[in-house]
N, C-alpha and C positions, 0 to 999 in steps of 0.2 A: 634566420630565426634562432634567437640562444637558446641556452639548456633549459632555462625555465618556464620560455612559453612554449615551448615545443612539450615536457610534461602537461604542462597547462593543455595542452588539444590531448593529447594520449588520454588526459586525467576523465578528461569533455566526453569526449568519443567513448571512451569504459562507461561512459554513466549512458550516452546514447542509444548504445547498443543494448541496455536493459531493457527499452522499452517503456518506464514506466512512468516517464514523464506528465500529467496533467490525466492521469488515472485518475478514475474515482475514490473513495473511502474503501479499506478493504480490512476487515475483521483479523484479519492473520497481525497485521500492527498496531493494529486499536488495541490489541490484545498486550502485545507488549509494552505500549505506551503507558496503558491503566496500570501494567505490573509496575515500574518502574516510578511511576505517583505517587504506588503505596509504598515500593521498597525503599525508595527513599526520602518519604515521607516531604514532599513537595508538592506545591500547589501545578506545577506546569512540567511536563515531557512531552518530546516531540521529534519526531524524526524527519530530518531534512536532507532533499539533495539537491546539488548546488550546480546551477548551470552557469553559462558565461555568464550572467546579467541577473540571476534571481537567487537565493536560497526556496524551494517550493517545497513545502511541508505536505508531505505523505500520511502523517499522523499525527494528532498533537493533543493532549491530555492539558484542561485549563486556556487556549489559545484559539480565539478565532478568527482565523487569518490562515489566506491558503500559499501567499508566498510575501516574502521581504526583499529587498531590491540587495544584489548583492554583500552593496558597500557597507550597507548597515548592519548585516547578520553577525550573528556573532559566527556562525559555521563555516564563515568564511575564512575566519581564524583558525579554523580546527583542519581544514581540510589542507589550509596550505604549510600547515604543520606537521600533519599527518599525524600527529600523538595527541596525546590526551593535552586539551586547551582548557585551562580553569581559571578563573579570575574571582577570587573569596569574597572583594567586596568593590562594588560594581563602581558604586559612588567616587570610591579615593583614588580608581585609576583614570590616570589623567585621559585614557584612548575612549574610553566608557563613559567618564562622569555626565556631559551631556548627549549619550544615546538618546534618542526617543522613548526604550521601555526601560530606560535609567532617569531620565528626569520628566518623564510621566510614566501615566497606567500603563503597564503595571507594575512599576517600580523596583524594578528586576534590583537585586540586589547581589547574588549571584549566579553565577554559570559555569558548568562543568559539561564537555560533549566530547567523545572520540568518535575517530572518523569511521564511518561504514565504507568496508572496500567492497572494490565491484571483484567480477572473476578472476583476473591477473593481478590483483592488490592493489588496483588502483583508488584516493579515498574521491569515493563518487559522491558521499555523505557525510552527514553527520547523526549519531544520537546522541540527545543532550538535556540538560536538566537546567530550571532556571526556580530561584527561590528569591522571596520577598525579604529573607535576610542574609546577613554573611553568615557563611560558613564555612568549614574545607572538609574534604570527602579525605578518609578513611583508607587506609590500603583497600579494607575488603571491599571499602562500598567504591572506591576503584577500580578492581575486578568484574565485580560484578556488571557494574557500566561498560567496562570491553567485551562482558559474554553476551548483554542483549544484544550489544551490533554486531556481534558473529552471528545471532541468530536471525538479527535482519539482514544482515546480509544474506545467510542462506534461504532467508525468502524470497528477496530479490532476485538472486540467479535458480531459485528454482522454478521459473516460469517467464513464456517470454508471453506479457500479459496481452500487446497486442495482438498477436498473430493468434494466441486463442481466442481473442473476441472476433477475430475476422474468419477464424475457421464457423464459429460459432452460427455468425452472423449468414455465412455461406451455406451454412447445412441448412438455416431458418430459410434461407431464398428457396431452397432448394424443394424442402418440406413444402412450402408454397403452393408452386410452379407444379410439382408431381403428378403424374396420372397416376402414379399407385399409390395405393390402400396401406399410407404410411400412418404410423400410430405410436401414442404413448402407452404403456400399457402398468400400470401401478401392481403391485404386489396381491393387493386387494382384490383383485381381478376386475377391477374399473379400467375405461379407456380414459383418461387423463386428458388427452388433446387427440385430434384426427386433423388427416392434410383435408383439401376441399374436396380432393374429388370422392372419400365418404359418401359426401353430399352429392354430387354429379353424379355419381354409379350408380351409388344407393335409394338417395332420397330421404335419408334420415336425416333429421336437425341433430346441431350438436347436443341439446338436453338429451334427445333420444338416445344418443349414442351414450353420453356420460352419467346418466344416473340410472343406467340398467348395464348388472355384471355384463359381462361380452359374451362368456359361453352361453347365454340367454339368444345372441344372433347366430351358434351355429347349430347347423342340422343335427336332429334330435340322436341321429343315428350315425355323427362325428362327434359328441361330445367327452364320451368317456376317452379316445382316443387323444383328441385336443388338450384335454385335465390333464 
């Protein structure tokens, strides 16, 4: 194996270990994607990581499409660069002029993306910006494009997203399955959700249980104590 596909598995394997591969939609980078449409005033942003065979978009402001096949992405450019990838105007470069979203919809005209590292710096990603005209980015609006993918990155490595859907998923089995008198209980002093056996022990339907306070089911002469 040479030095470069051997990176190439190291680069793989960083992005694997995230977890976060074919996740659903998640607010924490919808969030940065919308800032970065308006910050820099572009119709398309989008955050992409890039596995052997895909670039698959995580989030994408303007684009809907949940991956691109590697060879085509532009990210694939960014990631084996590892620095900031920009090309001013899409059309006059001979690698670009006939892309798919250079000579049709949506007629990218440029692209600017640095790479998202994963925890040991490897680039797992990309964030990137695509505009319907040429342009070229700014020192600042240059920095600024390397602090959102420091912050998507620390989204990225702040959660290993499977393993909380499967703990999640296991408390739900579990909630289930229970002979005890497990419950949600809201601030409001409403039961929220009850496990079934509520219902086997008690006899109360869920309405019963969720639209009368709870201290209403204890004894008259445990409540103030319970409060």
């Amino acid at each position: 194996m040479n030095a470069d596909s051997n990176n190439e598995s190291v680069r793989v394997a960083a992005l694997n270990e995230l977890k976060i591969l074919d996740t659903p939609p998640e607010e924490r980078f919808d969030r940065l994607t919308r800032f970065a449409q308006v910050l820099f005033d572009t119709p398309f942003a989008f955050i992409a990581l890039v596995d052997k065979r895909r670039a698959w978009i995580k989030s994408a402001q303007g684009l809907n499409m949940q991956e691109v096949p590697r060879d085509v992405s532009f990210s694939n450019y960014t990631v084996a660069g590892n620095d900031l990838f920009a090309v001013e105007d899409l059309e006059t470069d001979s690698r670009f002029a006939a892309h798919p979203f250079v000579a049709r919809a949506p007629y990218a005209r440029f692209y600017a993306g640095v790479p998202i590292r994963g925890r040991k710096g490897q680039p797992v990603g990309t964030f990137s910006i695509l505009d319907i005209r040429p342009r070229k980015l700014t020192g600042k609006e240059t920095r600024l494009l390397w602090q959102l993918a420091e912050i998507a990155a620390e989204e990225l490595a702040s959660v290993d997203y499977r393993a909380a859907l499967m703990q999640a998923r296991d408390a739900q089995r579990f909630y289930d399955v229970s002979s005890s008198l497990l419950c949600v209980i809201g601030f409001d002093g409403y039961l929220k959700s009850v496990s079934p056996s509520w219902h086997g022990l008690l006899g109360f339907s869920s309405d019963d249980l969720t639209t009368v306070p709870l201290i209403n089911y204890i004894h008259p002469l445990d409540r103030q104590r319970t409060l």
